[in-house]
Structure formats: C-alpha cells, structure tokens
N, C-alpha and C positions, 0 to 999 in steps of 0.2 A: 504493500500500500504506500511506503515512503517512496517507492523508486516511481509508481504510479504516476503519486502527485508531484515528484520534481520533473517529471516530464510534461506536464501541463492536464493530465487526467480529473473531468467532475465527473464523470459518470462511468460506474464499470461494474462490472458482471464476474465473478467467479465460477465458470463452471468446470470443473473436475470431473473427471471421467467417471460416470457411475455412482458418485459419492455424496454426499452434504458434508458432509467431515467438517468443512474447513470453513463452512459460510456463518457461523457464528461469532468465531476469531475472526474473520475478514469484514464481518457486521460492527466488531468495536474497533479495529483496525482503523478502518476506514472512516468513522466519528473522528478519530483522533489526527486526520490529515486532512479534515474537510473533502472529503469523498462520499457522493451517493453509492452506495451499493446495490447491487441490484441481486437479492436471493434469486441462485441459479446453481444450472446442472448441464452438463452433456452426457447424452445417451448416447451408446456404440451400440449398434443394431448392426441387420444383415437384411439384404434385399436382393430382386432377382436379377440388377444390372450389379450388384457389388458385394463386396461381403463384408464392408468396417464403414457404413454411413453414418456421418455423427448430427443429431439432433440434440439440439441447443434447446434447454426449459427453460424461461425468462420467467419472473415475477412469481415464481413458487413462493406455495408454504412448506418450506425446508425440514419443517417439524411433524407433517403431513405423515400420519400412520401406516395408510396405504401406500403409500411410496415407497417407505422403507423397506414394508413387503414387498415389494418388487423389487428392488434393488439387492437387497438378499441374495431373492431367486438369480437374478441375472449376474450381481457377481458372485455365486458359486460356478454358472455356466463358464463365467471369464475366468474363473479359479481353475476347473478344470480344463480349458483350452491351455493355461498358460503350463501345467504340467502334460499336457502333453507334446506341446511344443518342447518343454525342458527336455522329455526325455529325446525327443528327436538330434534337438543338441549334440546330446549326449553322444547318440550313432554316430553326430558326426564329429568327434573328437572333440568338442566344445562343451560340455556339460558349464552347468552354473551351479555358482557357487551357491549353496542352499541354506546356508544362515541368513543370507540376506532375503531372499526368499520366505523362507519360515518366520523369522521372526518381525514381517509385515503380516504373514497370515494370519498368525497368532495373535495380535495385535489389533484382529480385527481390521486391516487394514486392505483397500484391495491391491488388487499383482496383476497388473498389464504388460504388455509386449515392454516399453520405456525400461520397467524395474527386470523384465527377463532379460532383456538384453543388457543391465547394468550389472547385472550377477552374473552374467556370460563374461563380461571385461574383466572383472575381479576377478576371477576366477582363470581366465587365458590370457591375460594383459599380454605376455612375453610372444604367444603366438599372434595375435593378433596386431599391436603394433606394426609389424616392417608391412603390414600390407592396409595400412588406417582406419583400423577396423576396429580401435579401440576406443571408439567414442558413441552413446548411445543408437544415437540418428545413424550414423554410418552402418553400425550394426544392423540393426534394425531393417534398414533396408538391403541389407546383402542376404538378411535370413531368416525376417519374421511380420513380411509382406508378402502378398500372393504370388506365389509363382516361383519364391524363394525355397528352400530347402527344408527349411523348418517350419515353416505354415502353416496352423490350420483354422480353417473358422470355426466364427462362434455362432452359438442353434438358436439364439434366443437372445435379445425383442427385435421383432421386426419393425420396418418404420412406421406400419400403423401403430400398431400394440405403446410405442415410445412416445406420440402424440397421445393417446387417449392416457398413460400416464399423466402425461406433464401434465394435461388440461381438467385431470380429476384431482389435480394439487393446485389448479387455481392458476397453471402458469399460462402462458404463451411459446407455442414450438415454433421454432429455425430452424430450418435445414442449413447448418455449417458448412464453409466451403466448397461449393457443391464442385469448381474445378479443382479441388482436389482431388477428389472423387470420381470424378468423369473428365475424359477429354473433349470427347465428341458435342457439337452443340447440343446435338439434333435429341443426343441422348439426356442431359442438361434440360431441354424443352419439354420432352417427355415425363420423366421422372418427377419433374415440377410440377406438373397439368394432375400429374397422378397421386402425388401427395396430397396437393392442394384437395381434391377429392377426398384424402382422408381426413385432412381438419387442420393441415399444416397451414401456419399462421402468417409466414414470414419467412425470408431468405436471406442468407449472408452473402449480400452482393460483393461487399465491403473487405476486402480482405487482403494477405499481408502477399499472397503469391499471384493474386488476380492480376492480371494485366488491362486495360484498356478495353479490347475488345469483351471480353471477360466480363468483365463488369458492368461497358454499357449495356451488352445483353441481357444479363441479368435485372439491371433494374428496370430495365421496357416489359422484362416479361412478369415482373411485378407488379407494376402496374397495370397490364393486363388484367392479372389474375386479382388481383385486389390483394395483394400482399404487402407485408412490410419489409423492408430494407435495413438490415442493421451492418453493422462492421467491427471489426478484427483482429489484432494484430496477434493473436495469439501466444502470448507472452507465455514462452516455458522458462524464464530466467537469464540472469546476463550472459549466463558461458553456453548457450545452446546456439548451435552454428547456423539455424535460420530463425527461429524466432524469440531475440535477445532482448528487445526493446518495445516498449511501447510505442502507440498513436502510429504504428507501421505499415497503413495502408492508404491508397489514394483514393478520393473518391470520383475524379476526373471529369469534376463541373457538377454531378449528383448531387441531389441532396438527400439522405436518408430521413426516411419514416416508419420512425420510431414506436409511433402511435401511443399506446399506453405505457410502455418501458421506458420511453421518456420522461412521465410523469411522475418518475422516482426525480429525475432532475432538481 
C-alpha cells in the first residue's frame, strides 16, 4: 500500500488468486496511506477456449460465508493440481522443494503454479541457473503453462460457476486480461459475447501487456455489450520481471467505466 500511494494510486483493488486472506490487512493498510480499497478477489477457472481464465470479483463481501465455501472446494482442486504437477517435476529431475510447499498448506495457505515453481528454484537453483530458469516467471513458463512438460489443468470453477460466485457475494465480475489469454481477436469477440450471457459485468481492457490495438478493441466491444472497463497493472512486487510497478498501463485516449467500483472513490 506504501509503494501504491508513492506512485500516485487513490483507488485499488486486491485481488489474490482464490483467497480473501489479505483484504482485511490491505483494508487498514490502505486507511493509513489514504487509499480507497476496493474488497476483491480473482478467480482461476477453466473454459472450453482455455484452461487458466482469471475472473476478477470487484466490491465483494470478503466475509461472505458462501464464498468461503467455494473457495475451499476450489482450492483443494488447485491443491491437488499443484501436486500433481510436483510430482511431474519430479520425473523430470526437478522435484520441489516441499517445506516450502507444506508449510503454506498447513498454514492454510493456498499453493499455485508462482509458489510450485518457487520451491522448484530452491530446491535446483544450481541446475537451473546457467540456462535462466531460476527465477519464478521464467520457470513457470518453461514448465507449468500449457503445453509445457509439467502441466496440468484445473477441473473446477468454470467461468460461469466464478461469476455466479462473485455476484452471490454482492460483487461485480471482470474478465482479467483477456489478451492474455487469447491471441486471436475473433476469439477475444466470442468469449466476450458468451460470458457476457452468463452475467459477466465488465472487462479488463486496461492493462499492463495490452497494446493499442488491444485495447481499443476491447473497449468498442464494451460498449457494445454494455460492459464496464477497468485496468491493471498487475503489481506482483518490485523484483518480478514484468509486472514490478504500479499505474503500468495505457489507456490510449479511453476513458474507463468504472461504474459502481468507482464509487468506492
């Protein structure tokens, strides 16, 4: 929240993969640097163009009982994908290290591909170095994204199942980066047209890898659909090799709307 607001940040959103964990400490956090915070969430789902869509929960209630029950369910589901991805590891002469591991589980804590492949490093530092593959994101992408060696998806929530979540906790759903996720427009138009049918709220036109085209397209077909427009930088901290810094994305003449996520402002 400090580095937030010495970058010029009033308005900002917490959402962590799967969890509320953190949105009460980022609730007093944020009083104490003059920051609105916005209680939130991202949900990792699987769908039939992709297998890791993230939906964005804006303006939950974090304390919300049914939620928690879902979140449960689903990260036991990300629990056991991330063991069986370990052992894959494993086969392939990379096993992780499992204290680090374990004692996030135990802790109640959940265990995503980021922390599999940070106990993959610990654990091979010496092998992985000369080929730079000792740093999360590098990892990650050499072997615990689709198509990589160690992969495998997760069974459970779909993108509908993740809106009807957020929206029985009072929130408002984003589909998060959607050229992340997709390259194609055509597919990008589609997947839009078909969320929006299931009660998706809003889109992250806004964002830290979007380019130009990117983005105008997205916010046309926003407006289109009657959606809202939010943005991104997706801050994982200062030492992560794409997204270290806040306020990290352009909005290229756009204006976002925000609609009621604003009105935490």
């Amino acid at each position: 929240m400090a580095a937030a607001a010495a970058a010029g940040v009033t308005l900002l959103a917490l959402t962590d993969h799967d969890t509320v964990d953190g949105v009460d400490e980022a609730l007093a956090a944020a009083g104490e640097h003059g920051i609105d915070l916005v209680p939130a969430i991202e949900l990792s789902t699987v769908d039939e163009l992709g297998e890791d869509f993230h939906v964005l929960g804006y303006g939950i209630d974090h304390t919300d009982a049914r939620l928690a029950e879902r979140l449960t369910l689903w990260r036991a589901d990300r629990a056991d994908r991330v063991e069986r991805m370990a052992a894959l590891l494993g086969e392939l002469g990379l096993p992780p290290d499992r204290e680090e591991i374990d004692a996030r589980l135990e802790a109640g804590r959940p265990v995503g591909r980021p922390h599999l492949a940070a106990a993959a490093i610990t654990a091979n530092r010496e092998l992985l170095e000369p080929a730079g593959l000792a740093e999360p994101s590098a990892f990650l992408e050499a072997y615990l994204i689709p198509g990589c060696p160690a992969y495998c998806r997760r069974e459970t929530p779909t993108v509908p199942e993740a809106i009807t979540a957020i929206h029985d906790a009072g929130g408002l759903a984003v589909w998060a980066h959607p050229f992340w996720d997709l390259w194609m427009h055509g597919e990008v138009r589609e997947a839009l047209a078909r969320f929006k049918g299931a009660g998706l709220d809003g889109v992250e036109a806004f964002y830290a890898t979007h380019d130009r085209e990117q983005t105008l397209l997205l916010a046309r077909l926003a407006g289109e659909h009657g959606l809202l427009t939010t943005g991104s930088a997706d801050f994982h901290g200062h030492e992560h090799r794409l997204f270290s810094r806040f306020r990290a994305f352009d909005l290229y003449g756009c204006e976002p709307n925000l609609g009621p996520i604003g009105a935490h402002a």
